[in-house]
GURODREN-47103 format. One record per residue (C-alpha): x, y, z; chain; residue in three letters. Coordinates in Angstrom, 2 decimals, padded with zeros to 5 digits. Example, Ala and Ser with C-alpha at 12.3 -4.5 7.8 and 13.67 -1.06 7.14 Angstrom:
residues 2
SITE        c1        c2        c3   cadena   residuo
SITE    012.30   -004.50    007.80        A       Ala
SITE    013.67   -001.06    007.14        A       Ser
***
This chain:
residues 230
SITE        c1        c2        c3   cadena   residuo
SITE   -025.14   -100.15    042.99        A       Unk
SITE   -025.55   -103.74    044.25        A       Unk
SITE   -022.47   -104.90    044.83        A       Unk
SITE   -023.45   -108.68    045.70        A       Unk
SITE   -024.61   -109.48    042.10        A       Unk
SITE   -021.26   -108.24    041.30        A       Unk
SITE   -018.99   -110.72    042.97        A       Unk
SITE   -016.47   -113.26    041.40        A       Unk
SITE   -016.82   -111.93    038.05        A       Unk
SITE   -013.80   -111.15    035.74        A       Unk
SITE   -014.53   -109.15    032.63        A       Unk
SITE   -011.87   -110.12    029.89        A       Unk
SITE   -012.89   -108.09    026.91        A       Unk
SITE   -013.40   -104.40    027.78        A       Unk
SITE   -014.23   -101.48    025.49        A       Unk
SITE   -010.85   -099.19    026.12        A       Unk
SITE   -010.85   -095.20    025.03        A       Unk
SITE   -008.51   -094.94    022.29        A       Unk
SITE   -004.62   -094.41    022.66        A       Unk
SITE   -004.55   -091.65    020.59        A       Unk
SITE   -007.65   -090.41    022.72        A       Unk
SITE   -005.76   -090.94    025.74        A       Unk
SITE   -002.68   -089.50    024.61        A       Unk
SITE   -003.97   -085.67    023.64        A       Unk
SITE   -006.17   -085.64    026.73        A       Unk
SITE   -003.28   -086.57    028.76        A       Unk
SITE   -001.30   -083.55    027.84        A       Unk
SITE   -003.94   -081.22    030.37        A       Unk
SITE   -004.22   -080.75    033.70        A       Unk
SITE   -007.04   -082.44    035.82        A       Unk
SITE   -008.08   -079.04    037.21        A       Unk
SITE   -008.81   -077.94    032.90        A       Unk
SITE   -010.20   -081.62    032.09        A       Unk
SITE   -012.70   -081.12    035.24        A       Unk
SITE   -013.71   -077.64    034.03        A       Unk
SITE   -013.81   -078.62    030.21        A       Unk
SITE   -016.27   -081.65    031.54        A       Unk
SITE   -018.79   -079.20    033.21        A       Unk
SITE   -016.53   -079.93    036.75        A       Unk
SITE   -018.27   -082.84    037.24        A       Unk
SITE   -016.08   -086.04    037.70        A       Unk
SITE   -013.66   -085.36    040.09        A       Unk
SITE   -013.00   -088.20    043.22        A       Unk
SITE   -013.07   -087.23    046.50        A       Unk
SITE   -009.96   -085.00    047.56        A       Unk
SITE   -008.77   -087.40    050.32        A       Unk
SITE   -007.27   -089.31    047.41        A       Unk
SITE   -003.42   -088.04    046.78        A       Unk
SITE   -000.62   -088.79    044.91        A       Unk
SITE    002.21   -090.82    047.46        A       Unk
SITE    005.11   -088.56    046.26        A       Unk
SITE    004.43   -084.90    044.50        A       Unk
SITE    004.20   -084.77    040.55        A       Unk
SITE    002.78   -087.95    040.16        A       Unk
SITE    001.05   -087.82    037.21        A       Unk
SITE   -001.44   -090.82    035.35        A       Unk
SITE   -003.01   -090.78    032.01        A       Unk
SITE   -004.72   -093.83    031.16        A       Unk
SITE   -007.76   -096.35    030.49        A       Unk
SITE   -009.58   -097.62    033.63        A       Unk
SITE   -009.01   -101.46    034.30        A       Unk
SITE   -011.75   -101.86    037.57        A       Unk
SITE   -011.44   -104.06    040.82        A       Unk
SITE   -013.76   -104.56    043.06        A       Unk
SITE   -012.33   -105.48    046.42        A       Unk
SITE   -013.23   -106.42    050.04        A       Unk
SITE   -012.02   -104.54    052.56        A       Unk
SITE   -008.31   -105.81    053.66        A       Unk
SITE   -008.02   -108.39    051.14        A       Unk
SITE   -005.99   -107.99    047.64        A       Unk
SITE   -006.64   -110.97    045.86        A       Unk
SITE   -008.58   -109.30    043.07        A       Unk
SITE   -005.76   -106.94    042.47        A       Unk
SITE   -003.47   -110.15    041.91        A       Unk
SITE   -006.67   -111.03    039.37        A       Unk
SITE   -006.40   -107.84    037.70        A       Unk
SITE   -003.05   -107.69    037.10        A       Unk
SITE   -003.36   -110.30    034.30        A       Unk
SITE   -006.31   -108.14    032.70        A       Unk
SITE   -003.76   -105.24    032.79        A       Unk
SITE   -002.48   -103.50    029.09        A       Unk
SITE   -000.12   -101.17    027.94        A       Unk
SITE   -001.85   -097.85    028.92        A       Unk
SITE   -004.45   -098.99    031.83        A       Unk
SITE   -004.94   -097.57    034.92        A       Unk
SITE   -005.96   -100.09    037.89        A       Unk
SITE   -008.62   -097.93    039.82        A       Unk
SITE   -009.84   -099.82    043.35        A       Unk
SITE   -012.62   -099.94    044.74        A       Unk
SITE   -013.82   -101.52    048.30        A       Unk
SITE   -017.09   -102.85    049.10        A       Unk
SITE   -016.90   -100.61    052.46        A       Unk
SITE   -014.49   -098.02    053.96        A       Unk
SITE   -011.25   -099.40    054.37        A       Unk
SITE   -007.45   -098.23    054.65        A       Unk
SITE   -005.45   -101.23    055.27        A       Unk
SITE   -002.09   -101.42    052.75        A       Unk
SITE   -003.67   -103.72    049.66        A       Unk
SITE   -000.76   -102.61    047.54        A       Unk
SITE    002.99   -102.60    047.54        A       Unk
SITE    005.93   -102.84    045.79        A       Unk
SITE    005.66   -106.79    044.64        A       Unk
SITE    001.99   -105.59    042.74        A       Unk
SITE    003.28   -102.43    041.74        A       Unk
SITE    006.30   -104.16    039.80        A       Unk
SITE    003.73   -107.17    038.49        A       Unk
SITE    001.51   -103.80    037.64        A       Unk
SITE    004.22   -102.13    035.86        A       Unk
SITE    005.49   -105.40    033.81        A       Unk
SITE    001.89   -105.23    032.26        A       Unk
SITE    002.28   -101.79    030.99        A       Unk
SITE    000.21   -100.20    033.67        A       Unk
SITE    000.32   -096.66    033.62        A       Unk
SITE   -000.16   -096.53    038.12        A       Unk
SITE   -002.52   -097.38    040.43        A       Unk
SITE   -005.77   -095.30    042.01        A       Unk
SITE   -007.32   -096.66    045.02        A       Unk
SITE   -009.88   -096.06    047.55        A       Unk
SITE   -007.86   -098.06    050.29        A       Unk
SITE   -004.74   -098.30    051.52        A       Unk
SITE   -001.11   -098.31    050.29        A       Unk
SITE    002.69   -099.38    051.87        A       Unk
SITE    005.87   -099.49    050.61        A       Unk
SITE    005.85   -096.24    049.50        A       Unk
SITE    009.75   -095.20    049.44        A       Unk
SITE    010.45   -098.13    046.84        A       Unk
SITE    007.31   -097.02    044.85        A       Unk
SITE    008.76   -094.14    044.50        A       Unk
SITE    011.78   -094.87    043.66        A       Unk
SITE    010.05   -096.87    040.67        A       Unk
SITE    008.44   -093.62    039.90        A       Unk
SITE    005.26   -095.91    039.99        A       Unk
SITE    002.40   -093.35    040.50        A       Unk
SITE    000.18   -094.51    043.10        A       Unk
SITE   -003.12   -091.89    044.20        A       Unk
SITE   -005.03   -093.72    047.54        A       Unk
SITE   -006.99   -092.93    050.66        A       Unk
SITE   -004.31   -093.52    053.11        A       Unk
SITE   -000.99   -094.68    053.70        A       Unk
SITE   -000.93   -098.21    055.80        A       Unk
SITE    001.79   -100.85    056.73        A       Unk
SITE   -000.68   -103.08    058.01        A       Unk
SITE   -001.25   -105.91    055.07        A       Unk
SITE   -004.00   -107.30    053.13        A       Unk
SITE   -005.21   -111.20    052.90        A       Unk
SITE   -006.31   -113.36    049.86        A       Unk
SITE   -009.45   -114.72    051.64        A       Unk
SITE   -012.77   -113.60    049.99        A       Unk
SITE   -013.55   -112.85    045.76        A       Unk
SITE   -014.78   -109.64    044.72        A       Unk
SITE   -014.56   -108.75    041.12        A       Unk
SITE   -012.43   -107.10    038.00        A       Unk
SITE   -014.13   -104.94    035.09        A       Unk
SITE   -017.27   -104.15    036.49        A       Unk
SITE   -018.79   -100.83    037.47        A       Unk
SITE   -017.45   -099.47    040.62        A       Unk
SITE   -017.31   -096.87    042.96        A       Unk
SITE   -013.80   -094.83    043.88        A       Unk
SITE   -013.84   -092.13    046.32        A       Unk
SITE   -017.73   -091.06    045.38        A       Unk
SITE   -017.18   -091.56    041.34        A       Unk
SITE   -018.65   -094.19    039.34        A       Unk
SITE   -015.87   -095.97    037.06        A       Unk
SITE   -016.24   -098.05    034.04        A       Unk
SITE   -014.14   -100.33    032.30        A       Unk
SITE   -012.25   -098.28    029.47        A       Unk
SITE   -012.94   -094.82    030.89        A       Unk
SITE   -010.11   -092.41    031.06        A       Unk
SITE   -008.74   -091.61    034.16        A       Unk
SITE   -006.66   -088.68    035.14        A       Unk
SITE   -004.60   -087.80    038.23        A       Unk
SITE   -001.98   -085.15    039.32        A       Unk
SITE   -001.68   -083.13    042.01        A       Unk
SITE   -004.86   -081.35    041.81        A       Unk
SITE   -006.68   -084.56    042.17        A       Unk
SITE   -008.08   -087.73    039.83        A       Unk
SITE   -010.63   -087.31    037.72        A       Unk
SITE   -012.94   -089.84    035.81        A       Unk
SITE   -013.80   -089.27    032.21        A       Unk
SITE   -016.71   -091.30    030.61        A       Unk
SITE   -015.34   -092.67    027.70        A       Unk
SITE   -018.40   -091.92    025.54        A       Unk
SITE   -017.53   -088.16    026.35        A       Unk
SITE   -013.58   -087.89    026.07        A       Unk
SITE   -013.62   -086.86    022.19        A       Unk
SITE   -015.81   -083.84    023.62        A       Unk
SITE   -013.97   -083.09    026.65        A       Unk
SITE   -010.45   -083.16    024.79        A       Unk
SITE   -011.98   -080.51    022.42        A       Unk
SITE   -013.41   -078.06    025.23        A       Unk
SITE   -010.11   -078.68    027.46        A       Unk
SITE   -008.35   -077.77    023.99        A       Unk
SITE   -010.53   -074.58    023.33        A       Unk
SITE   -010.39   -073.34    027.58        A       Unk
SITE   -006.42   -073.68    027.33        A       Unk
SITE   -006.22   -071.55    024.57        A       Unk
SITE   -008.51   -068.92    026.59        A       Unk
SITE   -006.59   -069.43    029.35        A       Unk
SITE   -003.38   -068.64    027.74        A       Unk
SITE   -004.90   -065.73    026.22        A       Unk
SITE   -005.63   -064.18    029.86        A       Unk
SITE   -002.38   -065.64    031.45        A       Unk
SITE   -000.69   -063.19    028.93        A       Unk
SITE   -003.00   -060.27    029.72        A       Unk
SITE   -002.29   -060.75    033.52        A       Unk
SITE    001.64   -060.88    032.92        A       Unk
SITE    001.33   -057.50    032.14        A       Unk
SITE    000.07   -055.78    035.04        A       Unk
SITE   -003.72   -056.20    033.89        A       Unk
SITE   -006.30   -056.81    036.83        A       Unk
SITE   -008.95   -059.63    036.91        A       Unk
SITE   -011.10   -056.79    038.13        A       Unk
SITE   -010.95   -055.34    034.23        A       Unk
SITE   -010.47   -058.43    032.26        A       Unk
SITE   -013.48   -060.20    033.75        A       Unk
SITE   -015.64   -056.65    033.79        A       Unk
SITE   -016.07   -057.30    037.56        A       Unk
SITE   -016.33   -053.50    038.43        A       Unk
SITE   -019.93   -052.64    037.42        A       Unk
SITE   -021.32   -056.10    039.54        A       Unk
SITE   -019.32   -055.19    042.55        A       Unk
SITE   -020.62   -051.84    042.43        A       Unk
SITE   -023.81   -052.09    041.89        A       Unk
SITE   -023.73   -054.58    045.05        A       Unk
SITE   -022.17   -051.88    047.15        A       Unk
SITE   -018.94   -052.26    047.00        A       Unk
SITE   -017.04   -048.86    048.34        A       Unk
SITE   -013.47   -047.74    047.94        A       Unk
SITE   -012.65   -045.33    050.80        A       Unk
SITE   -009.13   -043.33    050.86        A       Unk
***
């Protein structure tokens, strides 16, 4: 991805997954979703959440930033609606605290659902005691400038995933996980269909029943050479 022919450009009119969408995908867990999509579309796991059981459900709104400098998430807060997710990311590796409690509140006013970002965050005791879920790289006092454009609804790259505009984007404490929004109706449904299954086998195991029987894994160890000595 060039990044270059992506600079100073603000996207206002995005094509955003559904609500409805949104709202039945957001009621599984990333580690399901990430099976149910063929576990593909997971970020990197250096992302976490800045406080345990944070949670986010939403559509992706995109910034494109450079490294130690903020102003685009000031930009993107106006592009922010009810339901979107801001998901960050930098033109190069960078760590430095681009977010805090002043965005997070501007953020939150807009109906954002929390933040994801491939850089740095600070503030972190008031953002949680907004209960303002917030997944990033690292954890940084040191501040961001307003200095140099990069961009707001374009393609980008967080933690090794490509983003668009209007994709879903899930995070919890398994991770954050990117969802195409051309493939969400189909993911919701095999998420929908492996819960079930799961359930099914959670049930079996309450009662005493090995994985070694329910998944028929006796034969394959066998035949490898597996012995039981007494």
């Amino acid at each position: 991805m060039n990044h270059i022919h992506q600079l100073g450009i603000v996207k206002r009119n995005i094509q955003r997954t559904s609500k409805e969408l949104v709202a039945e995908i957001g009621k599984f867990g990333v580690a399901t979703l990430h099976e149910a999509m063929g576990r593909l579309g997971l970020m990197k796991p250096y992302l976490r959440p800045i406080f345990p059981g944070a949670r986010i459900c939403g559509t992706a709104v995109t910034v494109l930033a450079q490294p130690g400098d903020n102003w685009m998430l000031h930009v993107a807060a106006e592009q922010l609606q009810d339901g979107d997710v801001a998901v960050v990311g930098c033109t190069t590796e960078n760590d430095d605290g681009m977010f805090g409690d002043l965005l997070a509140t501007s953020f939150k006013a807009r109906g954002a659902r929390g933040l994801i970002t491939d850089a740095g965050v600070r503030d972190v005791a008031t953002l949680t005691e907004m209960n303002f879920p917030v997944f990033s790289r690292a954890i940084h006092a040191r501040g961001a400038a307003k200095a140099v454009l990069g961009s707001v609804n374009v393609p980008v790259i967080c933690a090794g995933q490509l983003v668009t505009p209007g994709d879903v984007v899930v995070a919890d404490d398994d991770g954050v996980l990117v969802i195409p929004r051309e493939l969400a109706e189909e993911v919701l449904a095999a998420a929908a269909k492996r819960e079930a299954n799961e359930e099914a086998k959670r049930l079996r195991f309450a009662t005493g029943e090995l994985g070694l029987d329910i998944y028929n894994m006796r034969e394959p160890l066998a035949r490898l050479g597996l012995k039981y000595i007494d």
